[in-house]
C-alpha positions in Angstrom: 14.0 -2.1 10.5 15.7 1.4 11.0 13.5 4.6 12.8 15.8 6.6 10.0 13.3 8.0 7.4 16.2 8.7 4.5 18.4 6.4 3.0 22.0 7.4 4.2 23.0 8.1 0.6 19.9 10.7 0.6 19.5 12.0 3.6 21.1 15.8 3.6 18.7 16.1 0.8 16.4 15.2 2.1 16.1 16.6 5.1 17.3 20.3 3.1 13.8 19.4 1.2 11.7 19.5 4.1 13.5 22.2 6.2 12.4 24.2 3.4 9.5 23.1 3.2 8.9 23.9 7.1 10.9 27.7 6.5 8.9 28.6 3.2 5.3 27.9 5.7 7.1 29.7 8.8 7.7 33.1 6.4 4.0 32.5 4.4 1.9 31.9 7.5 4.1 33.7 10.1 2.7 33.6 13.8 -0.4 32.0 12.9 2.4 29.0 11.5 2.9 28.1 15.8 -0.5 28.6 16.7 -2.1 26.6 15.1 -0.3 23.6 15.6 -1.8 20.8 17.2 0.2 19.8 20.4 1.9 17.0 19.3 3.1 19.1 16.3 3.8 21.7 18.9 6.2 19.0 20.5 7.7 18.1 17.2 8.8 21.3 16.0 10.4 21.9 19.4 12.5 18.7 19.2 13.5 20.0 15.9 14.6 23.3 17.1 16.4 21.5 19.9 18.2 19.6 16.6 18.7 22.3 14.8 20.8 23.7 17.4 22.7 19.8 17.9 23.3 20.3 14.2 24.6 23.7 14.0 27.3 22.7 17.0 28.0 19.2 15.5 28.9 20.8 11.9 31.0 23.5 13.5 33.3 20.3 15.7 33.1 18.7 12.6 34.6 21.3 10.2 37.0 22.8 12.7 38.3 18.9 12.8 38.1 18.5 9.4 40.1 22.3 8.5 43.0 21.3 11.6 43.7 17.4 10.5 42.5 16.4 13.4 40.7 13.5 11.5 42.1 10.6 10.2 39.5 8.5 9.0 39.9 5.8 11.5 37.2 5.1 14.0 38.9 6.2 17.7 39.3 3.2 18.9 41.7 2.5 15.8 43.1 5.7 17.0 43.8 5.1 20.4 45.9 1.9 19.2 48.1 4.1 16.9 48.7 6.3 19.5 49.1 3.7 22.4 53.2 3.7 23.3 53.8 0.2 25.3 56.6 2.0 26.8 54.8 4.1 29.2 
């Protein structure tokens, strides 16, 4: 059994859903929206911040790949054998 909460197929929107969710209470509640989280909740939003932040740097690598060519659909160990040269 997966720890993934969204069916791959799903999952961007999702996860766009409940980031919404958590923005719309963050504007409505405003400071009160931190302090009065419990502190595992606390804990939680802090790990998301953390993946917010994976997210935003992941996308960018991703796009800039995407915009240069530098991906070729094959996984990079496909990759490395297309580029091996026996010769060297």
């Amino acid at each position: 059994m997966s720890n993934y909460p969204n069916m791959s197929y799903c999952m961007c929107e999702n996860t766009l859903l409940a980031m919404r969710q958590i923005v719309t209470a963050m504007q409505e509640e405003g400071p009160a929206f931190l302090l009065e989280m419990s502190r595992d909740e606390r804990r939680a939003f802090q790990e998301l911040f953390n993946t917010c932040e994976d997210f935003m740097n992941l996308s960018e690598e991703l796009q800039d790949e995407v915009e240069h060519g530098e991906y070729d659909g094959q996984p990079d160990e496909a990759q490395e054998w297309h580029d091996f040269d026996p010769d060297c």
